[in-house]
N, C-alpha and C positions, 0 to 999 in steps of 0.2 A: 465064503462067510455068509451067515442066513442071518435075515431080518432082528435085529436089536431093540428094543422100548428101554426107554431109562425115565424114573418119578424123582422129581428133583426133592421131594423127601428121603427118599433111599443114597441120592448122590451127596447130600447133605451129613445123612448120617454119617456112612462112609468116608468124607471129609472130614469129618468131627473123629472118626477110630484112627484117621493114620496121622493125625498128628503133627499135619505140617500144613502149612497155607497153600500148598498146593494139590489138588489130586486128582490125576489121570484117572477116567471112566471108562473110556475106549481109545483104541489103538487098533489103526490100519495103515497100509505101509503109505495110502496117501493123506492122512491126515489121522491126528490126535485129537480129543477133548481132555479137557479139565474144567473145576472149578478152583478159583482162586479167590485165597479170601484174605482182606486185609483190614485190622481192626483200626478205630480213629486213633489216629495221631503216631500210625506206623511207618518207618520206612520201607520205601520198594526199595529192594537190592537187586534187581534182577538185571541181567547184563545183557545184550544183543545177543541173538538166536540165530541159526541158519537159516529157518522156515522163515515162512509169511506168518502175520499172526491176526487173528480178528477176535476182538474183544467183544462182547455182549455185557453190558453192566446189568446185573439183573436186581441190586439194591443199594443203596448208600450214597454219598457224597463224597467229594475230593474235586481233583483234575489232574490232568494227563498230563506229561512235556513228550514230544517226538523232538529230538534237534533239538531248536530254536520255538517251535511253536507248542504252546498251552492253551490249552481250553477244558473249561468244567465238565466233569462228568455226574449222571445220577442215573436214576432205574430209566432203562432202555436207551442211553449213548452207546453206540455202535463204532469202534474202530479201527481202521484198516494199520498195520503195519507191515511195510513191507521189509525183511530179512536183512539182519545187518545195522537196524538203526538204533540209535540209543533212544530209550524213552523208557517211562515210569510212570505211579501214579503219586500223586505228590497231597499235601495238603488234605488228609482224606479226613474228612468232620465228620463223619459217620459210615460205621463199618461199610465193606463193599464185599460186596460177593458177584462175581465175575465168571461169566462161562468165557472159554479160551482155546480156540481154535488154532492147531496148527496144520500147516499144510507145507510141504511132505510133514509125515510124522515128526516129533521134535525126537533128537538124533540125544 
């Protein structure tokens, strides 16, 4: 595979044409990206994954639950989950848009 650039205008738009709150931009067999976007006062539905996952919040407001543990998120909280666990983003008071890493590829 050769050298990729991606303009988070272009991955926004693209997000805006498919129509769903999530959308994959790149795909390699060791890892995927997306942006996810979730408006205030949404629920996450999203259900435990095989992969790792690393969240970048790039705008908004809300918080996180992993398990048992919450804490606030806004533009640049960064984080880790590891494969298998329950977690969401809950409370969100203002839109979020989230870049999202998985690693391996999300299956």
């Amino acid at each position: 595979m050769s050298f990729q650039a991606f303009e988070r205008d272009e991955i926004e738009a693209a997000h805006a044409r498919a129509g769903r709150l999530y959308h994959e931009f790149l795909r390699v067999p060791a890892m995927s990206v997306g942006l996810y976007r979730l408006p205030a006062g949404a629920t996450d539905s999203q259900k435990p994954h095989e992969q790792d996952e690393l969240y970048l919040v790039l705008e908004g407001r809300g918080a996180f639950v992993v398990g048992e543990e919450r804490r606030p998120v806004t533009a640049g909280s960064l984080l880790f989950v590891p494969r298998r666990a329950e977690h969401r983003f809950v409370d969100i008071e203002e839109d979020l848009s989230i870049l999202v890493v998985f690693a391996p590829a999300e299956g």
